[in-house]
N, C-alpha and C positions, 0 to 999 in steps of 0.2 A: 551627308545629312544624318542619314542612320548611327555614325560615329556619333555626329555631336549631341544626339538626342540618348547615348547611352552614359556617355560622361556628363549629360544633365543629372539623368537617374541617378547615377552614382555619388554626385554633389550631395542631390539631398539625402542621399543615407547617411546615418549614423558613422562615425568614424570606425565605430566596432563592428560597422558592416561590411567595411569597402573591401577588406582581405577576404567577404565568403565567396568558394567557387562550389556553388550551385548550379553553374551552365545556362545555356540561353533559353532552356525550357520556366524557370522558376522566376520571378519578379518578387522579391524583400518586398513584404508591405510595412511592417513593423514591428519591436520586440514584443513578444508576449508573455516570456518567463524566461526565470535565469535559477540556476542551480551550481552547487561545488562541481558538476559536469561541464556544464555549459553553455549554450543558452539558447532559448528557440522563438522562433521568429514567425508570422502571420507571410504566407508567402502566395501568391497566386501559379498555379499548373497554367502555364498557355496552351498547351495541347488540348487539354479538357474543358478549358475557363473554369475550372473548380479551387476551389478555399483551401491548402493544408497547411499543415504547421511542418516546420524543418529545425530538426534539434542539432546544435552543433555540439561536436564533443571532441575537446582536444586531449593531444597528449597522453592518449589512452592507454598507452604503452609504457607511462610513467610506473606503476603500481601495478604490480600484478592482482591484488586485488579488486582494485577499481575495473581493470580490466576486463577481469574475467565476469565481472557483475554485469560488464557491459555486453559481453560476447552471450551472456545464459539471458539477459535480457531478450535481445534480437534473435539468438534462435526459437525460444519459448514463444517469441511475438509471429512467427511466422508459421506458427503452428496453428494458433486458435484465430478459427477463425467464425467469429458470431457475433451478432448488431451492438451487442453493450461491453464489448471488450474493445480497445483500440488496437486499428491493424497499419501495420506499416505498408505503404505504399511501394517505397522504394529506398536503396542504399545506394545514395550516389557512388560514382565507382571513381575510387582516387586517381588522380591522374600519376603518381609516383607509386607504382603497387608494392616496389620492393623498400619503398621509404617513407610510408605515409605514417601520419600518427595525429590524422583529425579525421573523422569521419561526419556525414550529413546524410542523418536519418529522414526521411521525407515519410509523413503520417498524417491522418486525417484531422481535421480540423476539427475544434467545437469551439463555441464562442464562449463559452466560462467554464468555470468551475464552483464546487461547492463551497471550498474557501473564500472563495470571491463574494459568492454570491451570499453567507453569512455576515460578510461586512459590509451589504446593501441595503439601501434603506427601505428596497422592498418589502412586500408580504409575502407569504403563500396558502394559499386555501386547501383545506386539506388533503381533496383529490390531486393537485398534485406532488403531494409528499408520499403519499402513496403509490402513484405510478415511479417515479425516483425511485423509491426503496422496493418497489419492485422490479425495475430494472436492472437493479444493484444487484439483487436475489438470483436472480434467472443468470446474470453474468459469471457470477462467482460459482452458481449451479455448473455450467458449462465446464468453466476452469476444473473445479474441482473434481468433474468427470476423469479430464485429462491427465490425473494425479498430481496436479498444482496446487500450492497453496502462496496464495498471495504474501501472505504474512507483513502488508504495509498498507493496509485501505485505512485512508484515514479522507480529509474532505479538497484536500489540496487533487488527490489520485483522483477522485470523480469526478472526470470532465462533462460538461451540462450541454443541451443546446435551449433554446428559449419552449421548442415543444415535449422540454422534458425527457427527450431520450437521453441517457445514457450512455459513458463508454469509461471504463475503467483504466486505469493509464496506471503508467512508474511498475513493470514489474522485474525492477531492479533487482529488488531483494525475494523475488519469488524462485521456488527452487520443486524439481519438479520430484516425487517421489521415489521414482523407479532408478536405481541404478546412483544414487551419491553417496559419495567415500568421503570421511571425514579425516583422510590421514593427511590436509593441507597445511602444513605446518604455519605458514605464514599467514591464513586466517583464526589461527589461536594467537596468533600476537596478536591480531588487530584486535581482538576481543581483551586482551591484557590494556593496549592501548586505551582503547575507550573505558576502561575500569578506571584509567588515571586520569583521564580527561574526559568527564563524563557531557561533559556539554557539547562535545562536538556529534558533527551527524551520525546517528547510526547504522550499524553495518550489523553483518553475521558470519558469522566463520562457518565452514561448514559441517552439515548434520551427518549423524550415521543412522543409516536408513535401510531396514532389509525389507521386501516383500513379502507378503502371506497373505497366499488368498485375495489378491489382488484388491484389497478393501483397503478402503482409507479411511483408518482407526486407530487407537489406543494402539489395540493389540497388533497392528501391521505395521507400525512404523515405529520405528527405535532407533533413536539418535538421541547426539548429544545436544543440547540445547545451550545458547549463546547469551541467550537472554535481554539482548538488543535488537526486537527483531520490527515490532513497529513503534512509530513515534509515539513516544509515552502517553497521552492523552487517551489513546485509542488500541493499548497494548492489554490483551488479556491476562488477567491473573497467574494463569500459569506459564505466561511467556514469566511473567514477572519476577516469577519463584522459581526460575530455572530449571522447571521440571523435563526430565530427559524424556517424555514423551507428551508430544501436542500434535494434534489433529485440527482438522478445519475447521473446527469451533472454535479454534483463534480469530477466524476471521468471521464469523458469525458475531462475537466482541465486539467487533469492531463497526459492523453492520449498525449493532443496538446504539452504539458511542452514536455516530453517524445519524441517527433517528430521530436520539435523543436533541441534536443540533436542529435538526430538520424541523421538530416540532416547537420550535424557539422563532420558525419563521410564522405561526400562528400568530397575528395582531393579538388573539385573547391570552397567549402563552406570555406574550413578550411585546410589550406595548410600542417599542420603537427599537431598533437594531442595536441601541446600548446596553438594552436588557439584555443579550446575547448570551452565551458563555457556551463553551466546551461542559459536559454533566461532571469531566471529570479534572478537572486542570492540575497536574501535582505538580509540581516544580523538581522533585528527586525521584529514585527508584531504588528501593530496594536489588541488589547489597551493597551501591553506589553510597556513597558519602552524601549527603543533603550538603545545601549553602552553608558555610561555617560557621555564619551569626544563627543560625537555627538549630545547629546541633543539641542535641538534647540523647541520653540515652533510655533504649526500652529493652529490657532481655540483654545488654549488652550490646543493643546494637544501634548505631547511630539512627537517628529519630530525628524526624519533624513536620509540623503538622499540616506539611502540604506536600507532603512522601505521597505518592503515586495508590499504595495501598490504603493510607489515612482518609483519604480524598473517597476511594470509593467507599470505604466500610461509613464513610460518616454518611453518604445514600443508601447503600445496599444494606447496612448493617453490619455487625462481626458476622465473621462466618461460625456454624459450629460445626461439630466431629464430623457430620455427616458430608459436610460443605469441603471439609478440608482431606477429604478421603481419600482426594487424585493426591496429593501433594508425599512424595518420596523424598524429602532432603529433611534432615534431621535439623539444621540449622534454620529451615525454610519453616518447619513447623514451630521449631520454639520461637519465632521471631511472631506467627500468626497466634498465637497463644500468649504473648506476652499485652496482646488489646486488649484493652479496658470491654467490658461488653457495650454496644452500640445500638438501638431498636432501626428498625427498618424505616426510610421516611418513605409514606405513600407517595405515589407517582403523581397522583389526581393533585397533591399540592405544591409540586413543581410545576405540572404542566395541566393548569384545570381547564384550558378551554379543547383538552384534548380527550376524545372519545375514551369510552370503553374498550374496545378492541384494541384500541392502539399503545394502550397502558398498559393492556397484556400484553402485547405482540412486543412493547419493549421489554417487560419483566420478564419473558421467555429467553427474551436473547442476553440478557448482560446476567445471567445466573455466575453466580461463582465459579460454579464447579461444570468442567465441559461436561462430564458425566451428564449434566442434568439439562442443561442450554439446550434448547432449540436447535433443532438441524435445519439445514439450509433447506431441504423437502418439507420438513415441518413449516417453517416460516412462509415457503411459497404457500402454503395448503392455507395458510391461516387465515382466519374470517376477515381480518383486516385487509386484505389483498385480495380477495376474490370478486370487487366491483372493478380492477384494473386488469385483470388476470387474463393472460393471452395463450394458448398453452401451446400456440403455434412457436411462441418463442424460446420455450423448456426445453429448449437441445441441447443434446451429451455428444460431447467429442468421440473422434473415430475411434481411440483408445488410447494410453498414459503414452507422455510425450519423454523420450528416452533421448537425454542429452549422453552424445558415447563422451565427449572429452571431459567431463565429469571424472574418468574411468585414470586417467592418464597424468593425474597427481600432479605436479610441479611445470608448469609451461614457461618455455622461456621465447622470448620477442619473436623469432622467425616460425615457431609455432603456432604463436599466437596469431601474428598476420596471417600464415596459414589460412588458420582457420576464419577470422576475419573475412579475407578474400574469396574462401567459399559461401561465407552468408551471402555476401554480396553478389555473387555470383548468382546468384538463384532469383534475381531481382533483376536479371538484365532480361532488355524487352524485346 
């Protein structure tokens, strides 16, 4: 009876389901997303009767890059651990150790996300766009304790539950400060790559990165910068311009990008969910080539007027001298000098049915220049956050999370598994 009632289950799954081996603890309830990784699925724990999600990822073994994105993911995820970051539960443990090349990450569940929930025909009232973005604050506070910098929040990574908490997801491309060598030779192609194919998904090669004084700033951290490091909409300027030194005020950028969406779920901002939009939508990126029928030249340099930097100066305004102070590439400045000058549009006439505080609180965060932005403490502090403000949930990690295989330059497959098999190892019960 028990057989025929498990080949019932398996009937009704999906056909891209019947080959997962999850074990007889997990029940597939349905897909939930799908990624160039692979795909994850709404799944029930019987041991607990709890909700989680389970990502499958094949062929990890294919790219050493992909790889290794995969392997700094899940050690980095096993590290932080605090309510608005997502934590993995478990690494299912292959049944072939010396030959596997899919793994099934088991992690907590939320029932949406903020991409999703932008394309809802919901509202939101503004108290809870503020608990959100202060969850998002406090999360990224924590990380950044850690010596982390996400370097990919955009609204797809902030998973939702319906009372508003928070949990931070994808940190794929997060890379932790202490201890990364950028002598990877085969993430400078990938970054050559994407220069030729600018459409496909972005990646980062890696940074060179020394410590000083244990602070995570300008002056503590010095690497080389990829300049594909979050999805364009939500990429800070000086990801943008390739400057060889960024700090977590990249992701403070992205926080504002993030807000600015937020406050679009205001009925008064945006009257039905078609009013919608991303504040900053470009289509290209600076030193990428724009769509061909748009080419146009400025300063010599390929041009068009839905270029990633276009897009913001025509809200924020041109920057001037003072704005463009961080910027070190000589290319990078004449190309920000060759703008037409632009005035600033008020906030209050994009977004009028939105308080005063909150038109600061975004003007603080999407400043040009990190120099001048908002820090992540700042932004907690800020007036606008201080009716949701929990200070029970402002925790700093034990101290910066030190990946050693960072250290050991070029991995190949039986290494890799190695180390693999050790994450997982640390998950068994």
């Amino acid at each position: 009876m028990q057989d025929a009632q498990k080949l019932q289950k398996l009937s009704q799954l999906p056909k891209n389901f019947s080959d997962w081996q999850v074990g007889d603890d997990y029940e597939i309830i349905k897909q939930i997303g799908s990624g160039s990784y692979g795909q994850v699925v709404e799944a029930m724990q019987k041991s607990t009767n709890k909700k989680v999600a389970i990502k499958r990822l094949t062929a990890i073994f294919d790219d050493e890059i992909d790889c290794k994105r995969i392997l700094r993911e899940i050690c980095i995820l096993r590290e932080l651990k605090h309510q608005n970051l997502i934590q993995i539960i478990e690494i299912l443990e292959p049944q072939d150790p010396k030959s596997f090349d899919t793994i099934y990450v088991v992690m907590e569940y939320a029932q949406s996300d903020l991409k999703k929930l932008f394309k809802s025909p919901i509202h939101l009232q503004f108290l809870h766009i503020q608990t959100i973005v202060y969850n998002i604050c406090v999360g990224l506070k924590y990380l950044h304790s850690a010596k982390v910098l996400h370097r990919d929040l955009k609204p797809a990574n902030v998973l939702l539950n319906e009372d508003c908490t928070v949990k931070i997801c994808d940190f794929g491309l997060a890379r932790s400060v202490q201890g990364i060598d950028a002598t990877d030779q085969a993430l400078e192609e990938e970054l050559a790559r994407q220069q030729e194919e600018p459409k496909k998904k972005d990646e980062k090669k890696g940074p060179r990165m020394l410590q000083k004084q244990n602070k995570l700033n300008a002056k503590a951290v010095k690497r080389e910068l990829t300049g594909h490091v979050v999805t364009r909409w939500y990429r800070a300027p000086e990801v943008i311009l390739l400057e060889k030194d960024y700090t977590a005020a990249i992701d403070v950028w992205s926080v504002g990008c993030i807000f600015a969406e937020l406050l679009n779920m205001m009925k008064e901002n945006a009257p039905t969910f078609l009013d919608r939009a991303p504040l900053f939508p470009g289509t290209s990126c600076f030193p990428l080539s724009p769509e061909r029928s748009a080419i146009a030249k400025k300063g010599g340099f390929p041009y068009s007027n839905t270029d990633q930097l276009t897009v913001i100066f025509s809200v924020l305004g041109t920057p001037g001298e003072k704005d463009m102070d961080f910027v070190t590439d000589k290319k990078a400045i004449e190309y920000l000098k060759s703008f037409p000058k632009k005035p600033k549009v008020a906030f209050v006439e994009i977004f009028p049915g939105a308080p005063p505080e909150a038109l600061d609180f975004l003007d603080k965060c999407l400043q040009f220049s990190p120099k001048i932005r908002i820090t992540l403490d700042q932004a907690i502090e800020h007036p606008m956050l201080q009716k949701v403000r929990d200070k029970k949930k402002e925790t700093a990690a034990p101290g910066p999370i030190y990946l050693d295989f960072e250290q050991e330059g070029d991995l190949q497959i039986p290494r890799l598994r190695e180390l693999f098999l050790r994450e997982i190892s640390k998950y068994k019960r």
